[in-house]
C-alpha positions in Angstrom: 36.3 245.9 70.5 39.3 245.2 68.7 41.5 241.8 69.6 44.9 241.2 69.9 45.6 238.2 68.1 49.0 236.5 67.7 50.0 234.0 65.2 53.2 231.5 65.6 53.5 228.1 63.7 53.7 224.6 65.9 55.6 222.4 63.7 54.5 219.0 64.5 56.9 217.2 62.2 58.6 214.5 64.4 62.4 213.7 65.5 64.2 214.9 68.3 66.8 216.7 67.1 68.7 219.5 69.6 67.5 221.8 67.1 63.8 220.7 66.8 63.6 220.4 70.4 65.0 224.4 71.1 62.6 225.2 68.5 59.4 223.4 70.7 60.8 225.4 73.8 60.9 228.7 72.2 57.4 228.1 71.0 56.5 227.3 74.4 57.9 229.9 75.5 56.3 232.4 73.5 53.0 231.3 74.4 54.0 232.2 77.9 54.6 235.1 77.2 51.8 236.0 76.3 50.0 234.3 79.2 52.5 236.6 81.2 52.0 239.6 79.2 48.3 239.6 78.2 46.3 237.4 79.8 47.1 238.4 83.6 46.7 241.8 83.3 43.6 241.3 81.4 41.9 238.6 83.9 42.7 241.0 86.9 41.3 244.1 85.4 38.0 241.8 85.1 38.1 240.9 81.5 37.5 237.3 80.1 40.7 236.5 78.0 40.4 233.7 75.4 43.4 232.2 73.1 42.2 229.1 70.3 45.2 227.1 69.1 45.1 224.9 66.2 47.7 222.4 65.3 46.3 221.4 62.2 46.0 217.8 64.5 43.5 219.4 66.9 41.8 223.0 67.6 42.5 224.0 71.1 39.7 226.6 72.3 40.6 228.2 76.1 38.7 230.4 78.3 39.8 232.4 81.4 38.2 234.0 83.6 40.4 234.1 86.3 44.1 234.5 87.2 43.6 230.8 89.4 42.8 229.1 85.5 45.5 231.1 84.1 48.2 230.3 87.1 47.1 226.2 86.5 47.6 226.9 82.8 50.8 228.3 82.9 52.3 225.3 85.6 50.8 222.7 82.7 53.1 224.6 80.0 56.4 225.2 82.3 55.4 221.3 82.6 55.8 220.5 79.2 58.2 222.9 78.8 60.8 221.1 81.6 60.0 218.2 79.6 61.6 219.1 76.5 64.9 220.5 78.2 64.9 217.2 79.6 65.7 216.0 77.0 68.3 218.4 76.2 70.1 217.9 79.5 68.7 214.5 80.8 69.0 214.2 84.4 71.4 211.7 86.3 71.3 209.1 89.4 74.3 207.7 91.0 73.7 204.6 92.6 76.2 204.3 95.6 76.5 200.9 97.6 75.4 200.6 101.0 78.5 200.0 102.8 79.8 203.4 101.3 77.5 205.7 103.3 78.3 206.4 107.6 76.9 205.5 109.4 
């Protein structure tokens, strides 16, 4: 059985530069690619689909066997991914006065 594997470096160095940060979300983004790509199609033709990811920090070792693990696993990353273009574009609240609003 020959495996598909793809290889992509996480660079872990810190700072929060607009540059470093777009880097971090297209490696995001890659990975879900391949979730969309790959793993999907594979899970719903009955096939277990398995990716290991290893920061150097930690080895991450994940099993599917379902599209349900693979739908939760993709929310976790557009998570993570929202939170970096947070950063980016931070989000703001205007605080209005009470007596501004009708009533």
């Amino acid at each position: 059985m020959s495996e598909k594997v793809i290889f992509f470096k996480i660079n872990l160095t810190g700072g929060r530069s607009q540059q470093q940060i777009c880097d971090r979300i297209a490696e995001i983004d890659t990975l879900l690619d391949f979730l969309f790509v790959t793993a999907i199609p594979g899970v719903q033709q009955g096939n277990i689909m398995q990716y290991k990811l290893d920061t150097g920090q930690s080895k991450v070792d994940v099993v599917y066997r379902g599209a349900g693990e693979i739908a939760k696993d993709i929310e976790r990353w557009e998570n993570l991914r929202q939170r970096f273009v947070n950063m980016l574009v931070p989000r703001m609240v205007r605080l209005v006065g009470s007596k501004n609003f009708r009533r």
